[in-house]
C-alpha positions as CSV (number, residue, x, y, z in Angstrom):
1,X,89.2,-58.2,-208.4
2,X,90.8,-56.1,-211.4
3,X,94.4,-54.6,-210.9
4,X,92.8,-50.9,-211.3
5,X,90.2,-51.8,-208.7
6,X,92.9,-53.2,-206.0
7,X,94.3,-49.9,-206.3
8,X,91.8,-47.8,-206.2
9,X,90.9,-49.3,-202.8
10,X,94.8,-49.1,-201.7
11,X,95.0,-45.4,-202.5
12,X,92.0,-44.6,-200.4
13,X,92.4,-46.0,-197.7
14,X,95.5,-44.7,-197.5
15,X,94.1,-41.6,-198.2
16,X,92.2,-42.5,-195.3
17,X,95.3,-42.8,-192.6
18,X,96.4,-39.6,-193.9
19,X,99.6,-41.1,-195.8
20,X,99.2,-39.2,-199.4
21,X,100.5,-40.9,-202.0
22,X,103.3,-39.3,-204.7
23,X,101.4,-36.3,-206.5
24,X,98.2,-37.2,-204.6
25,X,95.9,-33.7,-204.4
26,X,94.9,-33.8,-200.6
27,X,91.4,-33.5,-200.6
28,X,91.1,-34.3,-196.8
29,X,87.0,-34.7,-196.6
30,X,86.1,-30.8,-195.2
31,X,82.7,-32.1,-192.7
32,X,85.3,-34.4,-190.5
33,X,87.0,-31.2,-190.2
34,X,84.0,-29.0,-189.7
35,X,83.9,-28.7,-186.0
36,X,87.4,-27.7,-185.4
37,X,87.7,-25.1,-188.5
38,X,84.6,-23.8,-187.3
39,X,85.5,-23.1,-184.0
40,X,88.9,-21.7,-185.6
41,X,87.0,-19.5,-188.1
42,X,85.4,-16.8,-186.1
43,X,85.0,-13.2,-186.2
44,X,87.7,-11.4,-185.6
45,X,88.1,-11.1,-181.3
46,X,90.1,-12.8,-178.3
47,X,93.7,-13.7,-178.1
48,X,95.5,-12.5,-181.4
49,X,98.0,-15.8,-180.6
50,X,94.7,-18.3,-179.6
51,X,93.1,-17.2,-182.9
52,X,96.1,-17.8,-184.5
53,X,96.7,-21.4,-183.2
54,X,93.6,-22.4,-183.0
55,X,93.7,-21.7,-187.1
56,X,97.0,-23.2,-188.3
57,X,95.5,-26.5,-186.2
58,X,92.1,-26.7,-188.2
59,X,93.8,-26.3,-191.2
60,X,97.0,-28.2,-190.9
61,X,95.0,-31.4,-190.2
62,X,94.0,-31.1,-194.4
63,X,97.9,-31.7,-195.0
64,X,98.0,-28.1,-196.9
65,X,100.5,-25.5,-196.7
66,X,100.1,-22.2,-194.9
67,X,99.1,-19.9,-198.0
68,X,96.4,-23.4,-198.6
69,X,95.1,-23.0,-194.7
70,X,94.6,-19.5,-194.7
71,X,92.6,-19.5,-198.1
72,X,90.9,-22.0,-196.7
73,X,90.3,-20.1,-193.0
74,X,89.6,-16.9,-194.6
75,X,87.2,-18.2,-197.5
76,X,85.0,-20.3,-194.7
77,X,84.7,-17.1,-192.7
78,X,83.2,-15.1,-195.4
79,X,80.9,-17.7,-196.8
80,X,79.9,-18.0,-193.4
81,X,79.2,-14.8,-192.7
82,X,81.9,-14.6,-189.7
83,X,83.4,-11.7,-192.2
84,X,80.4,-10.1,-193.5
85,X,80.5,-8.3,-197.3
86,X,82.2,-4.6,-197.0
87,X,84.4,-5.8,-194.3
88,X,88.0,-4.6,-194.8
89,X,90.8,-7.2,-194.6
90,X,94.2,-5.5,-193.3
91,X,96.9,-7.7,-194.7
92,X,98.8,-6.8,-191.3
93,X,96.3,-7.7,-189.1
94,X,95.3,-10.9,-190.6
95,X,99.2,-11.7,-190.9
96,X,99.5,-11.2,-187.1
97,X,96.3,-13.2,-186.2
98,X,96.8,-15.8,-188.5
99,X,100.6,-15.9,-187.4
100,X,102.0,-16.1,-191.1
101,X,103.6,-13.6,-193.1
102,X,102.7,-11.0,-195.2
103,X,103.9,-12.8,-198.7
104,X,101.4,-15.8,-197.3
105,X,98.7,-13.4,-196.7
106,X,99.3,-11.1,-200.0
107,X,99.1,-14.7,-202.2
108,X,95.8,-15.4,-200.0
109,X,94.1,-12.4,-200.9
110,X,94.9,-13.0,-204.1
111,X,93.4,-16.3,-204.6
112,X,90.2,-15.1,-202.8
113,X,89.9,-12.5,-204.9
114,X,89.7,-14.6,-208.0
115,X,87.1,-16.5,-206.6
116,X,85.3,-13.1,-206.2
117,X,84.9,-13.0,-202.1
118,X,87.4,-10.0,-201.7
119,X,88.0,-7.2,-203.8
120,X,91.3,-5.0,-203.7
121,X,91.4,-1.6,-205.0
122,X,94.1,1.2,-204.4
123,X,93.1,3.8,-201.6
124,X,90.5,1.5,-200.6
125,X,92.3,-1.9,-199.9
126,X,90.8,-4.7,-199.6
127,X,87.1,-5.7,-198.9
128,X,85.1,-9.0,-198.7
129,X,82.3,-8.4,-201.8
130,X,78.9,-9.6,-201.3
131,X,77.3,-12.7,-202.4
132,X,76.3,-11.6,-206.0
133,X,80.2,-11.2,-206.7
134,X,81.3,-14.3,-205.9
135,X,82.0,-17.2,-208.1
136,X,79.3,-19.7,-206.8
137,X,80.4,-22.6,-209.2
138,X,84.1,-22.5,-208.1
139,X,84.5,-26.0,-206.2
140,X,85.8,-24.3,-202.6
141,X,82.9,-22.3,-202.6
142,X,80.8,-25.0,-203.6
143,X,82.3,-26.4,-200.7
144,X,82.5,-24.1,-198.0
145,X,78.8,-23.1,-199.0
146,X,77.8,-26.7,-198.4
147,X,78.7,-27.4,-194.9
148,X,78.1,-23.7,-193.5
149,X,74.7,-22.0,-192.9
150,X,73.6,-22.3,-196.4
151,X,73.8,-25.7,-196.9
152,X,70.4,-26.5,-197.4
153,X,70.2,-23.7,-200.2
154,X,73.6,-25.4,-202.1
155,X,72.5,-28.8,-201.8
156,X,69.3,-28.1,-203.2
157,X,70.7,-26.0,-206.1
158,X,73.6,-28.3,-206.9
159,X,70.9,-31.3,-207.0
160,X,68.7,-28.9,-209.7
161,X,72.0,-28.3,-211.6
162,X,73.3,-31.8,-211.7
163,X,69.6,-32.8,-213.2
164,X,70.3,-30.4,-215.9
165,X,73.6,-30.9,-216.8
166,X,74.0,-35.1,-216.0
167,X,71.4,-36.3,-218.3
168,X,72.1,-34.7,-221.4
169,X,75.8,-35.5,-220.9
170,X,74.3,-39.3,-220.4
171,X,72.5,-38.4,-223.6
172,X,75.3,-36.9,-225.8
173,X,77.8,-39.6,-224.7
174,X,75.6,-42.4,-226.0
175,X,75.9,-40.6,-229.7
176,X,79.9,-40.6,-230.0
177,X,81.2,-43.8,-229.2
178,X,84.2,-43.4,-227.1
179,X,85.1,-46.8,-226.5
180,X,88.1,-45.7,-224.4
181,X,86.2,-44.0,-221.9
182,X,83.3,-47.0,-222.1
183,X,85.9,-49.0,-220.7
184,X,87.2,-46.9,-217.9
185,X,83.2,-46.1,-217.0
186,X,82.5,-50.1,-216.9
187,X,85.9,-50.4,-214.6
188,X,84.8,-47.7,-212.0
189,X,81.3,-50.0,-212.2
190,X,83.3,-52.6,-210.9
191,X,85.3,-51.0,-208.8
192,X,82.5,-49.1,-207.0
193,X,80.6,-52.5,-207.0
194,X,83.7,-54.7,-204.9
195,X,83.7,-51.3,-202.8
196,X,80.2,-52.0,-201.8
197,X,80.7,-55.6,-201.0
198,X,83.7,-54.8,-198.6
199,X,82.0,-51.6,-196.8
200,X,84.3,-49.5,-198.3
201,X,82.4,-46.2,-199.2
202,X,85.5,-44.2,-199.4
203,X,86.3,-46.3,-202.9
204,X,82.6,-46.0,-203.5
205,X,82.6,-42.5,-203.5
206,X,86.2,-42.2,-205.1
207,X,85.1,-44.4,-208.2
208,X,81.6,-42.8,-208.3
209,X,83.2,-39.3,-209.0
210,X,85.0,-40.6,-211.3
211,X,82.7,-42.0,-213.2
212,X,80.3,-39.0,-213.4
213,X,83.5,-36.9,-214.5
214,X,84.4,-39.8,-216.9
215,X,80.7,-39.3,-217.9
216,X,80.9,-36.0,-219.2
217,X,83.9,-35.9,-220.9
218,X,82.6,-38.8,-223.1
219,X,79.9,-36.3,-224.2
220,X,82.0,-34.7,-226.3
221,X,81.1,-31.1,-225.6
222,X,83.9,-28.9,-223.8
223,X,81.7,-26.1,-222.0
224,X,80.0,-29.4,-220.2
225,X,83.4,-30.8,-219.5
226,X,84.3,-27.6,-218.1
227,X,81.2,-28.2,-215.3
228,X,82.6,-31.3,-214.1
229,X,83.8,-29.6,-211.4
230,X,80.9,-28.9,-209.9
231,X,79.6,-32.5,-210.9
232,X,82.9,-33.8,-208.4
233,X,82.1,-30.8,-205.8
234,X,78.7,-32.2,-205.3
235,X,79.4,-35.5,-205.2
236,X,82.3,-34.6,-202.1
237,X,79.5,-32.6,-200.4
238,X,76.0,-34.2,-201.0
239,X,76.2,-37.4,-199.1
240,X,78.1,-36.9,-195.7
241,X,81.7,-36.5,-194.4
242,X,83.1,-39.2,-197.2
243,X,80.5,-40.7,-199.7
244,X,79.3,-38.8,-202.7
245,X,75.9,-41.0,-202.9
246,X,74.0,-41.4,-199.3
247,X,73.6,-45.0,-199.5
248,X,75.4,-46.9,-201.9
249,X,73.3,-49.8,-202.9
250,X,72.6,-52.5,-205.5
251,X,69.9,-49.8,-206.5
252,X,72.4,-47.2,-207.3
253,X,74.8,-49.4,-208.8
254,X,72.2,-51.0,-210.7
255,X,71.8,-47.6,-212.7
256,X,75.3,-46.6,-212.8
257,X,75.8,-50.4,-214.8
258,X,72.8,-49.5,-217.0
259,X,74.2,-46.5,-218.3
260,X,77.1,-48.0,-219.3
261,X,75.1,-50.7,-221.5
262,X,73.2,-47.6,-222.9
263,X,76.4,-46.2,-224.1
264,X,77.2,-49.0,-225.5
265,X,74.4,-49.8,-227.7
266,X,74.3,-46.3,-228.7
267,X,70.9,-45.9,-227.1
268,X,70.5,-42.0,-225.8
269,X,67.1,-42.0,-224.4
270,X,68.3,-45.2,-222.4
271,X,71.9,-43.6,-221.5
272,X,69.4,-40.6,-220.2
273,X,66.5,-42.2,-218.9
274,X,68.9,-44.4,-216.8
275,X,70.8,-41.4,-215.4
276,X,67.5,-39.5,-214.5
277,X,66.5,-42.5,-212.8
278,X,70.2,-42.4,-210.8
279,X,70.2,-39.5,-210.0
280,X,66.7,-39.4,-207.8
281,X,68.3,-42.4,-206.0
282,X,70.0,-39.7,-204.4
283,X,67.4,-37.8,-201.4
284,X,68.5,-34.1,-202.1
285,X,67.6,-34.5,-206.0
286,X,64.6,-36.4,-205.2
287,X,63.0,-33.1,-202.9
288,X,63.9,-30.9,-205.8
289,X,62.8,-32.9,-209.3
290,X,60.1,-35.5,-209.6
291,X,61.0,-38.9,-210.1
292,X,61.2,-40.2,-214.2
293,X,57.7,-41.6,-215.9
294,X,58.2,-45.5,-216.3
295,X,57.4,-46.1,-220.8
């Protein structure tokens, strides 16, 4: 096994056990955490102190810091629908129900607000906005969306948006040559490949992110590059509480290692013919697109 694809494996499963490494982002998986935030994240009601417990413990078991968990509580409760669009948010209210203070919730709103789920307005205050305001490509959203009531609606339109935006990125990155990021796409290849062969579909899905991001970047056009989030969002979301395909198989891989050799010959129609074909491995894109004609 390559040096890059030991580690790989090392940092997720310690990912895994919750031990972080130095400058890690903790992107704790958000389905293994569904139940508990969702029983944390409900209208507003009961015990001001059980509320507030019973939100710190959903949230602190994602490793984030307060003004992270209340984001986090607050945004899944308005994509939801807990907090419905014209609701007001009172700063001192949600301070004392949340149990955090008023700098924590002024920075929340904040946040939210750039996302588009709240708007704040003097002699007004603040108000969650409906669903046409908000930003429905920013990855928390993408998110939240994902494993709440709409999740059927955002899994199907991430899986039409991915077969838009993946195979012309396949298609442009075949035409520049980057050899630098050939390599690292043949290395995540080979990592996701020893991942398979040990079980280990937290790698899988690690590398397999990677290597979609990796993907775009090498198409050499910066308003794709600038999707890629959405690419990784789907990935995190589309397959379960940890993998980003459903079932990682030879079949998958297979694809994954042809698109490489496409990029390497230069061939474009391969590079996208071989990601179409990858990406209705995949069951949500395969109810929303039809499956590539065989030449």
């Amino acid at each position: 096994m390559s040096t890059l694809a030991h580690t790989m494996m090392t940092a997720a499963r310690s990912a895994d056990s919750g031990l972080a490494g130095s400058g890690e982002l903790d992107r704790y998986p958000y389905s293994e955490a569904l139940a508990g935030d969702r029983a944390a994240a409900r209208p507003w009601g009961g015990s001001d102190s059980e509320l507030g417990r019973a939100s710190r413990r959903g949230a602190a078991s994602r490793g984030r810091g307060l003004h992270g968990q209340l984001v986090q509580q607050l945004g899944q409760m308005i994509v939801s629908g807990d907090l419905g669009a014209d609701r007001p948010l009172v700063p001192e209210e949600i301070g004392q129900r949340f149990e955090v203070s008023r700098t924590v919730v002024r920075e929340s709103l904040r946040v939210l607000e750039a996302k588009g789920l709240v708007s704040a307005r003097p002699n007004v205050g603040t108000r969650v906005r409906p669903v046409s305001d908000w930003n429905l490509l920013d990855p928390d959203i993408i998110e939240w969306r994902a494993f709440g009531p709409q999740r059927d609606d955002q899994r199907r339109e991430l899986a039409e948006l991915r077969w838009t935006i993946e195979p012309l990125a396949a298609r442009l990155a075949a035409g520049h040559g980057r050899e630098d990021l050939q390599q690292r796409l043949g290395d995540m290849v080979e990592i996701m490949g020893h991942a398979m062969g040990q079980g280990d579909a937290i790698t899988f899905s690690r590398a397999d992110a990677e290597f979609h991001a990796l993907l775009i970047q090498a198409a050499g056009n910066r308003m794709l590059e600038h999707l890629s989030g959405i690419v990784s969002a789907a990935l995190h979301v589309s397959g379960g509480p940890v993998t980003g395909c459903d079932r990682p198989g030879e079949v998958s891989l297979g694809h994954h290692a042809r698109i490489v050799d496409a990029l390497a010959s230069g061939d474009s129609a391969a590079a996208e013919s071989a990601m179409r074909q990858l990406l209705v491995v995949h069951p949500d894109v395969e109810r929303v697109v039809p499956a590539p004609r065989e030449h």
